[in-house]
TIMARRO-938801 format. One record per residue: residue number from 1; residue in three letters; chain; x, y, z negated of N, C-alpha, C in turn. Coordinates in nm, 3 decimals. Atoms other than C-alpha are relative to their C-alpha. Layout:
REC drenlo lumkol marpa     nc1     nc2     nc3    cac1    cac2    cac3     cc1     cc2     cc3
REC    NUM    ALA     A       X       Y       Z       X       Y       Z       X       Y       Z
...
END
This chain:
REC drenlo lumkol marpa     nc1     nc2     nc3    cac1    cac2    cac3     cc1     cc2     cc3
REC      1    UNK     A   0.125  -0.009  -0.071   2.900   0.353  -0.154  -0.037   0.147   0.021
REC      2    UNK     A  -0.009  -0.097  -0.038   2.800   0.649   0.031  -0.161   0.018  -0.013
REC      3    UNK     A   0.170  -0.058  -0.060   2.428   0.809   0.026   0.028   0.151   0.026
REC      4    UNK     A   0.001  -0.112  -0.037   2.365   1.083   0.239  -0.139   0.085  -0.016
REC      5    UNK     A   0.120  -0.071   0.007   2.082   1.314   0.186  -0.006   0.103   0.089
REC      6    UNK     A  -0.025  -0.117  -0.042   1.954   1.472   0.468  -0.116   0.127  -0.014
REC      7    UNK     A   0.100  -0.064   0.017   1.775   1.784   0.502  -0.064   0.018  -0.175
REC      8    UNK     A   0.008  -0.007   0.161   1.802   1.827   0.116  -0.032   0.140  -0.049
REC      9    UNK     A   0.011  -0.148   0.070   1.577   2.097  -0.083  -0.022  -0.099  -0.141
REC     10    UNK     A   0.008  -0.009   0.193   1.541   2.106  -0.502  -0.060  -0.126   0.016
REC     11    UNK     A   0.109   0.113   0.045   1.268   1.862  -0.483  -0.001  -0.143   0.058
REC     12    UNK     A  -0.020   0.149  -0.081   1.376   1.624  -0.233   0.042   0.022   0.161
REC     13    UNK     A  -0.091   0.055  -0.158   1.566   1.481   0.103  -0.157  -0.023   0.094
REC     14    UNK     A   0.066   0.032  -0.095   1.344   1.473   0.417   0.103  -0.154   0.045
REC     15    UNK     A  -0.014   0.118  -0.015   1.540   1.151   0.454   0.123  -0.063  -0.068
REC     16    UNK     A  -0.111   0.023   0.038   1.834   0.950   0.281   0.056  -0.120   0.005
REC     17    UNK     A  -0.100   0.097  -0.029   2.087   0.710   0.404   0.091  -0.089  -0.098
REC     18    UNK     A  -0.095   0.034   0.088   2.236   0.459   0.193   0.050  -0.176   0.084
REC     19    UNK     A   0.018   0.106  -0.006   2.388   0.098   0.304  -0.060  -0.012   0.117
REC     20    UNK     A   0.067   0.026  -0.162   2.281   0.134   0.701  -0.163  -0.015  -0.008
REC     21    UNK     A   0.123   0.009   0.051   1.915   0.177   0.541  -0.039   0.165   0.023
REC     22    UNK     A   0.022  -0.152   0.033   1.766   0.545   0.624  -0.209  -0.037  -0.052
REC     23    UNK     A   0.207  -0.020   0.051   1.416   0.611   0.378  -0.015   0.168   0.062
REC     24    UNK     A  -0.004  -0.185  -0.006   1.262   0.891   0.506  -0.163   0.022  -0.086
REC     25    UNK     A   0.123  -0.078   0.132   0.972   1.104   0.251  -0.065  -0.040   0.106
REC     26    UNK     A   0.197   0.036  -0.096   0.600   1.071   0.372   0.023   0.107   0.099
REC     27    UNK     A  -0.010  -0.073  -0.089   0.593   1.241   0.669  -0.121   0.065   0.074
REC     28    UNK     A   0.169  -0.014  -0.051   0.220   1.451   0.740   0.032   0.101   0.123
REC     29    UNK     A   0.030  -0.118  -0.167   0.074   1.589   1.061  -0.070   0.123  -0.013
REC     30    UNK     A  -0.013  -0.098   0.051   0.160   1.912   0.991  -0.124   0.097   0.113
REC     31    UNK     A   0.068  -0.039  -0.058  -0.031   2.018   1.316  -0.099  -0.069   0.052
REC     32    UNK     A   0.068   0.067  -0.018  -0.355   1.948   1.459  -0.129   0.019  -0.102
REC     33    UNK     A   0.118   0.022   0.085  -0.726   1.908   1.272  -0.044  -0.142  -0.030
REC     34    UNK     A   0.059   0.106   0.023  -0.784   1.578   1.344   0.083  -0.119  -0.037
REC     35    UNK     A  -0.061   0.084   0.034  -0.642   1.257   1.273   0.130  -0.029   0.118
REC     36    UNK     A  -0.048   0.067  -0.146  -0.563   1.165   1.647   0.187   0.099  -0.012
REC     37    UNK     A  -0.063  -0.106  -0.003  -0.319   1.533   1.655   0.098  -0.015  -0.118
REC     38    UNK     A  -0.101   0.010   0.102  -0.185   1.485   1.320   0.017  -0.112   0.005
REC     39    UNK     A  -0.086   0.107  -0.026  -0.078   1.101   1.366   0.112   0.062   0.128
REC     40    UNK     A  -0.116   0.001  -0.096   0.124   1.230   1.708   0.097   0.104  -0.085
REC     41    UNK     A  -0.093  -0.123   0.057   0.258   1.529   1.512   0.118  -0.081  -0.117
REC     42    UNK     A  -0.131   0.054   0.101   0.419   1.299   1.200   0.042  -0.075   0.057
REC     43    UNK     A  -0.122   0.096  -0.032   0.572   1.029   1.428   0.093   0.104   0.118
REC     44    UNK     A  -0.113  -0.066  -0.020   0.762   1.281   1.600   0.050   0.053  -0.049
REC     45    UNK     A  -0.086   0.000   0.127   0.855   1.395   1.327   0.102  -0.134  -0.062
REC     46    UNK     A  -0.093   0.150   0.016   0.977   1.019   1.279   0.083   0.008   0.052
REC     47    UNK     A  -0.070   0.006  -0.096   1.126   1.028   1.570   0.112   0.123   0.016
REC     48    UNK     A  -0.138  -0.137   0.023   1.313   1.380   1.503   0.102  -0.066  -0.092
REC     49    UNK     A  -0.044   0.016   0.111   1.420   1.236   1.153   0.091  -0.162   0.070
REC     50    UNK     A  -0.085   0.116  -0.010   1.552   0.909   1.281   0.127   0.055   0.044
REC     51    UNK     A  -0.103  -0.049  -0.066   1.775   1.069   1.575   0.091   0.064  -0.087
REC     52    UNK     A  -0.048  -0.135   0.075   1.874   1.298   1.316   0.145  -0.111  -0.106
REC     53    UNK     A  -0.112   0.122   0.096   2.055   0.953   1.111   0.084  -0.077   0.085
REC     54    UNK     A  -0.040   0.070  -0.077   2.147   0.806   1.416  -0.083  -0.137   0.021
REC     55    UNK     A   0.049   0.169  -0.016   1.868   0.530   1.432  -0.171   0.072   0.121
REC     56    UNK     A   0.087  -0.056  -0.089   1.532   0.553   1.634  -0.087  -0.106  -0.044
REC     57    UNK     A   0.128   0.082   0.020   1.177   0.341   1.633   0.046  -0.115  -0.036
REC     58    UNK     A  -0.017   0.163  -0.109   1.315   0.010   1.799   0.065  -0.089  -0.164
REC     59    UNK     A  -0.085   0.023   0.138   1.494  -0.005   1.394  -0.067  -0.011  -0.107
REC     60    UNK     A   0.062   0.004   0.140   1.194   0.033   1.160   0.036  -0.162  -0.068
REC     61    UNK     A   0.053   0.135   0.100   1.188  -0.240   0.887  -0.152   0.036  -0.054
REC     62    UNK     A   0.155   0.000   0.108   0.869  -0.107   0.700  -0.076   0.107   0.064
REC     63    UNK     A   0.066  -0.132  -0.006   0.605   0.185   0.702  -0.125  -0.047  -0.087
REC     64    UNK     A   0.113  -0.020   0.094   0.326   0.267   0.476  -0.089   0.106   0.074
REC     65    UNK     A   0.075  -0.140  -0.059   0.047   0.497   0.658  -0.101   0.034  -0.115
REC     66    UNK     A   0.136  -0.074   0.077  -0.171   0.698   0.412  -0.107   0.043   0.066
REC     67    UNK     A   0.115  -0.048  -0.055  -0.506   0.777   0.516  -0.081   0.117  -0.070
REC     68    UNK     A   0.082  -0.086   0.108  -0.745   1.093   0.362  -0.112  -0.068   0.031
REC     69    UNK     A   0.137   0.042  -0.030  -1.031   0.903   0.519   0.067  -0.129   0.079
REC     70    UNK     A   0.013   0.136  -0.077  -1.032   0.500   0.615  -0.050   0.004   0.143
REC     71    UNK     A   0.123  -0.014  -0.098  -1.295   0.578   0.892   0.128   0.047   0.094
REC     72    UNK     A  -0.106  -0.063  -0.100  -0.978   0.732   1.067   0.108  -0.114   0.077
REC     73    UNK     A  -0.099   0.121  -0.041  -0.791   0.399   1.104  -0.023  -0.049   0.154
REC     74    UNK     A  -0.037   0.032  -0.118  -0.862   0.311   1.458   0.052   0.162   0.089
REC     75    UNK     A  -0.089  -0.138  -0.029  -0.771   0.666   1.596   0.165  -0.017  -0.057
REC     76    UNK     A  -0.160   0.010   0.008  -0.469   0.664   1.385   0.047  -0.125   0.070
REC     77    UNK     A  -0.047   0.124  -0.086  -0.407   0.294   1.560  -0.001   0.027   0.120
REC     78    UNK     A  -0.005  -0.042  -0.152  -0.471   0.449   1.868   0.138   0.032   0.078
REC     79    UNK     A  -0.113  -0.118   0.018  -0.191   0.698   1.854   0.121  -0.109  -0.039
REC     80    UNK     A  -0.150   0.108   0.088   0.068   0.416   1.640   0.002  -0.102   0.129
REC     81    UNK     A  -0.030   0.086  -0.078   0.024   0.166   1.907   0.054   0.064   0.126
REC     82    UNK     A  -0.027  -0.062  -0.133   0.089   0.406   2.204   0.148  -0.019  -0.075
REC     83    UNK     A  -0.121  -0.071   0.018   0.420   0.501   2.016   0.062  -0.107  -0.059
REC     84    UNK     A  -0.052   0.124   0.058   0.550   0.186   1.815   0.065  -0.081   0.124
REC     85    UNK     A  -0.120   0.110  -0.095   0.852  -0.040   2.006  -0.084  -0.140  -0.027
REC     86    UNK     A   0.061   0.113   0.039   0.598  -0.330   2.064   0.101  -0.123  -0.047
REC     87    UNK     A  -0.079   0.084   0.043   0.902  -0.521   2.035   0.100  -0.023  -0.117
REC     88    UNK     A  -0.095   0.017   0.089   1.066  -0.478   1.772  -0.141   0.101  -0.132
REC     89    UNK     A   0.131  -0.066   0.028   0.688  -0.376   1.545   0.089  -0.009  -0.165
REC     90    UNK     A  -0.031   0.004   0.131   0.775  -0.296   1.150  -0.099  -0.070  -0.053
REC     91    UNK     A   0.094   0.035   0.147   0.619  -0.430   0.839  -0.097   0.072   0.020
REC     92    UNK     A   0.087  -0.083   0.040   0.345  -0.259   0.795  -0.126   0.030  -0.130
REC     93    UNK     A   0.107  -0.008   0.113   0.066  -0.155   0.506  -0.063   0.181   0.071
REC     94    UNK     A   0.090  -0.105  -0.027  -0.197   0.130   0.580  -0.119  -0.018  -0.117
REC     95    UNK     A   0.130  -0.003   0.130  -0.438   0.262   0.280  -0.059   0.146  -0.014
REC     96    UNK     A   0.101  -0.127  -0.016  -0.681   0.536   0.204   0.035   0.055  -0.110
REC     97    UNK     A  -0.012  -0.024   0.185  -0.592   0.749  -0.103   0.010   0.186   0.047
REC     98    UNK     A  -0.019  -0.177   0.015  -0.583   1.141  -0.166   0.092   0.106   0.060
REC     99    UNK     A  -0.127  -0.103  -0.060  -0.322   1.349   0.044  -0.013   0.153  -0.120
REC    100    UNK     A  -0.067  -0.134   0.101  -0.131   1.634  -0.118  -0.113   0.140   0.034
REC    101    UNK     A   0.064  -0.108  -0.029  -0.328   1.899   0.072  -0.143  -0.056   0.072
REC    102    UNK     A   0.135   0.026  -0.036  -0.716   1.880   0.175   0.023  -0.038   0.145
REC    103    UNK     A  -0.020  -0.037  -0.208  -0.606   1.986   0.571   0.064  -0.128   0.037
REC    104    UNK     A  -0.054   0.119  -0.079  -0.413   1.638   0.619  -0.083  -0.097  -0.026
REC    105    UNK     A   0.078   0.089  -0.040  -0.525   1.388   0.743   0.063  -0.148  -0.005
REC    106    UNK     A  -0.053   0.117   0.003  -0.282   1.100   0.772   0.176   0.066  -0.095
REC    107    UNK     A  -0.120  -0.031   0.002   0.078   1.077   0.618   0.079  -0.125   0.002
REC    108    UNK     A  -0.033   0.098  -0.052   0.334   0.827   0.723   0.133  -0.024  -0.042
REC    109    UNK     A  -0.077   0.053   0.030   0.642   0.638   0.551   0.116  -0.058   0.046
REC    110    UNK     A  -0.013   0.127  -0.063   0.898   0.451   0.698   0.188   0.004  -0.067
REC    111    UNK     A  -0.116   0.040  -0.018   1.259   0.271   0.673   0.025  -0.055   0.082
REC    112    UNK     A  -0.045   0.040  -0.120   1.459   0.207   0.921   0.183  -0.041  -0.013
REC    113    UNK     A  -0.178   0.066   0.009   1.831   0.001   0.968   0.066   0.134   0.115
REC    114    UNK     A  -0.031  -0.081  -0.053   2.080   0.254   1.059   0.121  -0.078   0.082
REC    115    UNK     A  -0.123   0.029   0.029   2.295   0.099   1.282   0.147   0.072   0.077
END
């Protein structure tokens, strides 16, 4: 069995391949102030990180969205529904809890079948 780790520093893989399965780390919207700006900023970041395994949206199985503020959930839905493969929609869970740094606003999870 093969796992690949890519984008590997000390502390951890920006994403890792095992079993046609790529996890990729929480992924925050690095740019931007608001929610709206930082949701488009981490799913292209998704969308970098998939291409990057060879898989793309249309492949999620799951995602977890973190919130720093609930009150942000239709904005961030705003933004996820523009960009999400209505057809082929992941699992999903979305919750409100503490981000690493004050300045983010959303951060975003996902697995995806590599195939």
């Amino acid at each position: 069995m093969t796992i690949s780790r890519i984008e590997k520093k000390p502390r951890m893989s920006n994403a890792v391949v095992h079993n046609g399965v790529a996890y990729l780390s929480g992924i925050v919207g690095r740019n931007g102030s608001c929610v709206t700006e930082q949701t488009k900023d981490a799913l292209s970041e998704v969308d970098r990180l998939l291409a990057t395994v060879g898989s793309d949206k249309s492949q999620l199985l799951s995602a977890t969205i973190w919130l720093a503020d609930i009150s942000d959930f239709d904005a961030m839905n705003a933004v996820w529904d523009d960009w999400v493969d209505a057809d082929n929609p992941p699992a999903r869970a979305t919750g409100q809890v503490p981000l690493a740094r004050e300045k983010y606003r959303v951060e975003v999870v996902v697995t995806a079948a590599v195939p």
